[in-house]
N, C-alpha and C positions, 0 to 999 in steps of 0.2 A: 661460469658464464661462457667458456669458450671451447666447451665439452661438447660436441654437435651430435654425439651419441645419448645424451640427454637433452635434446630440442626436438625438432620435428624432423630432422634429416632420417631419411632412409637411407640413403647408399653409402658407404664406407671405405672404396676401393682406393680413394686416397691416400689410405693409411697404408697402403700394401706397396711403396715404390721407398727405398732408399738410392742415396745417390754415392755411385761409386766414380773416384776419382782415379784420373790415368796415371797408373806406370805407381799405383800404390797401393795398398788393403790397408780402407780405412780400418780401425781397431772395434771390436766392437764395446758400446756403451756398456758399464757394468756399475752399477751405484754403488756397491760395497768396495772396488775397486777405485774408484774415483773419490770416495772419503778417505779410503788412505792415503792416496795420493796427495791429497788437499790436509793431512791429519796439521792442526795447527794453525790451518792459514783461511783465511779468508775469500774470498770471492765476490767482487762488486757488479752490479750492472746497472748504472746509471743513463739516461737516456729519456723517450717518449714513453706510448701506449706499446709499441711495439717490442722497445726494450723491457716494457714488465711480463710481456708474452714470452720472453726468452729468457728471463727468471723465473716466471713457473712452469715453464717447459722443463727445465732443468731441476728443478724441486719435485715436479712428477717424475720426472726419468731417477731421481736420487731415490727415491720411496715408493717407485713402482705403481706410484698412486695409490699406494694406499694409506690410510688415516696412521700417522707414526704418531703415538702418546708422549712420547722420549724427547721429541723434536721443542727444542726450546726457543718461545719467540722473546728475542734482543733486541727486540727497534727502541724499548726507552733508551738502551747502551748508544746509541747514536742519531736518540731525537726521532727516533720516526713512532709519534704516538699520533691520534687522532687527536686533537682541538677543538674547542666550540664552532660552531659554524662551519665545521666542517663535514665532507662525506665522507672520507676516509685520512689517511694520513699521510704523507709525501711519498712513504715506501712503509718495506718490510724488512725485515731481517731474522733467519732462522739459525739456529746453531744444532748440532745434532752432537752431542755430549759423548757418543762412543768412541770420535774423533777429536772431539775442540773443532770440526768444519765449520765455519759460517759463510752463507747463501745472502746476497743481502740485495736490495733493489732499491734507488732511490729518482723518484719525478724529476726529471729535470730535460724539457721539452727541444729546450735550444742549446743546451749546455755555455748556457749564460749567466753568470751572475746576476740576481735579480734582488731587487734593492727599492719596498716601499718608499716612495718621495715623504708620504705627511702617515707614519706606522698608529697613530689615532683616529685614524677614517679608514675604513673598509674599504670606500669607493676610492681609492688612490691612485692615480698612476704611480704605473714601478716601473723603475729605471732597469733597462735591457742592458748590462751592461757588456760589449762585443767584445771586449778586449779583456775580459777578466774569467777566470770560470767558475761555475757552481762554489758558492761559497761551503757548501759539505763536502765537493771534493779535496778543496783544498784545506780543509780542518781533518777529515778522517783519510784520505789517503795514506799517513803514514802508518794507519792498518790494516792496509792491504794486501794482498800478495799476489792478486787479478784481480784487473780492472777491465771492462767492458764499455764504450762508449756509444753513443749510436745520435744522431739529430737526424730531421728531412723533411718531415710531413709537417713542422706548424709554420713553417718558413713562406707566410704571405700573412696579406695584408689583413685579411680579416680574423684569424686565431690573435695578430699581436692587439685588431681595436677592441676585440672581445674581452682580450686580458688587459688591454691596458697598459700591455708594457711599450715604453718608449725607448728607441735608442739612444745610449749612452756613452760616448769615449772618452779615455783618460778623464773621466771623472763627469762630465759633462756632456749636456745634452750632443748629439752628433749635428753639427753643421755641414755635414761634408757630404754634399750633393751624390757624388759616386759611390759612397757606402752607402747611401741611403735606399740606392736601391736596393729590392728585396733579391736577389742571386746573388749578390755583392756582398753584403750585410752577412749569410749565410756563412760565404765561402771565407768574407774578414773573420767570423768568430771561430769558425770549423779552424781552420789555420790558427789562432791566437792559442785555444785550447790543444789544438796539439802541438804548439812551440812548447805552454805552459811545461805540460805533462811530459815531455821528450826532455825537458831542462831536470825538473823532479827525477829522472830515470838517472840520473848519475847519482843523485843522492840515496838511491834505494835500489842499489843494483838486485834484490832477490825480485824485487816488483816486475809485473809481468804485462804489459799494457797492450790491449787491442783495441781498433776502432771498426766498427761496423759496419757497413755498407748501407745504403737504404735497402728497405723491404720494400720489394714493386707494389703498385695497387695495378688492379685490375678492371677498374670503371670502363663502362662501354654507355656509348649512347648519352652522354650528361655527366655529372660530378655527381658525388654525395648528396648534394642538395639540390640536383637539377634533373634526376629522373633516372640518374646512372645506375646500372645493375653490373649481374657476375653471375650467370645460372648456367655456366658449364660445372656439367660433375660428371665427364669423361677425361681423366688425367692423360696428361702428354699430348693433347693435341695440335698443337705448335711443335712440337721434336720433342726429342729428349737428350739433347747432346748440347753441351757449350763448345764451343769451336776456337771463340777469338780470347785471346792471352791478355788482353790488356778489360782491367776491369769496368762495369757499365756504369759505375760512379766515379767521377775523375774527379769530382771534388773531395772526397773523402783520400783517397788513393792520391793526390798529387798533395793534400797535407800532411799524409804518414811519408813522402818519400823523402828517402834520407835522413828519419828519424828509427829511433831504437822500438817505437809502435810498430806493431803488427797488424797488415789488414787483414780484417777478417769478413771476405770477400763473398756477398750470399747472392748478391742481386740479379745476375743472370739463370744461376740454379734454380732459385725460388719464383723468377718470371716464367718456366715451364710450367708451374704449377696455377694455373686460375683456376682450377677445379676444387682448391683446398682452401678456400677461404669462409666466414661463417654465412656470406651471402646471405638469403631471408631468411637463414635457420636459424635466430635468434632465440633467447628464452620468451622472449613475445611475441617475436613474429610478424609485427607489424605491418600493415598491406601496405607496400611502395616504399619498406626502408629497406636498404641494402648494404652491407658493410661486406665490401671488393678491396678495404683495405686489411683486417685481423685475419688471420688463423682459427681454423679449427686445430683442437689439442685433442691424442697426439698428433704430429703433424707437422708443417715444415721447420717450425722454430727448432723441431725436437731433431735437427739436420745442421743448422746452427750451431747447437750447441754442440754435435759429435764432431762437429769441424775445429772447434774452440777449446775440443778437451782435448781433442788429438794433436793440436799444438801446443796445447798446455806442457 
């Protein structure tokens, strides 16, 4: 779905810009070299829609894209199966047998524990809980050996009435006027989640933990639902250089400081780029839909993750 070489997209010049970092060569990507390096261990990325772009960015870049028979899917090993009533299943997980490597990807929007009120009604509200995190991380973390984190884009008001979830601290509904706004709310959980996870780093010194940056959207003119588009596809039109040292997400960046988390810092890089997004080149196409927020694959995530392996 996010292959724009099989939609309607003609031009492709997007694909032809990597990004070179000062005063270093990056390494170049090599899958067969990066399963050994991982032989044994694991690889999480847990997060949004954009963190499952940068799990199969990295699952195309490990197999070249092409169809591997060998490649063994593990999602009942940690619950991630499809359900009734459902579309798909919370994540994925691949293991590639020549190594013991496992790839793995798990939903989780706001990196919040989330907790049906009444689990006999569909229609439920579920309890957002901001001071706790995904209750998969904290069950299978200790088998991981990298972890990826990422939250940004569900954090308002209409994704939480949509889903339903309510916030919830130490156990209970949130009365607390100040958290309750939505930048607030954001910035208590993004911080709660990486106290959590920077405490677990002493207990698993081989564990390797990053947190992600936001990926920019590029909406012009309106939002997603308000008429907003993205129909440049001339790359670098804004520059091509980052300049300033301090990263364009201080909320993610001021809860990794001072912990043993690693940021992994894409937000400015990847704002050069509005040309690489799937924009109307969807698999349908639809007149007046625009997504200025996903990637075309290969493509920026596939920059992400040479950023992620080369501090690996």
């Amino acid at each position: 779905m996010w292959s724009c070489r099989l939609t309607q997209r003609q031009d492709f010049s997007y694909e032809g810009y990597r990004w070179q970092p000062d005063n270093c060569e990056m390494p170049e990507f090599k899958g067969a070299a990066f399963l050994r390096k991982m032989q044994d261990k694991t690889i999480a990325f847990i997060g949004d829609s954009l963190g499952r772009q940068q799990f199969q960015s990295l699952m195309c870049m490990v197999t070249g894209g092409e169809e591997n028979l060998d490649v063994e899917d593990v999602g009942e090993e940690y619950g991630l199966v499809r359900t009734a009533g459902h579309y798909r299943p919370d994540g994925w997980a691949y293991r590639f047998p020549s190594t013991n490597s496992t790839i793995l990807y798990y939903w989780s929007a706001t990196l919040c524990d989330l907790e049906p009120l009444n689990v006999s009604d569909a229609n439920t509200p579920v309890a957002m809980h901001l001071d706790r995190p995904p209750a998969f991380l904290s069950l299978f973390l200790p088998r991981f050996d990298v972890v990826v984190l990422n939250t940004g884009h569900h954090w308002n008001r209409g994704k939480l009435r949509a889903n339903r979830w309510e916030m919830f601290v130490n156990g209970r509904p949130n009365e607390d006027r100040k958290i309750a706004d939505m930048g607030n709310a954001k910035d208590f959980a993004i911080r709660s989640t990486a106290r959590w996870l920077d405490s677990q780093l002493a207990l698993q010194p081989r564990l390797k933990a990053f947190f992600r940056t936001i990926s920019p959207r590029h909406f012009q003119n309106g939002e997603w639902n308000t008429g907003g588009s993205c129909d440049s596809i001339t790359p670098l039109t804004g520059g091509s250089e980052v300049g300033e040292e301090e990263s364009r997400d201080p909320v993610i960046a001021n809860a990794v400081k001072g912990t043993k988390i690693k940021l992994l810092d894409i937000t400015a890089i990847s704002q050069l780029r509005d040309e690489a997004h799937i924009s109307r080149y969807s698999i349908k196409a639809t007149e007046g839909v625009w997504d200025c927020l996903h990637w075309c694959l290969p493509g920026i995530p596939d920059t992400w993750n040479e950023l992620l392996v080369a501090q690996i």
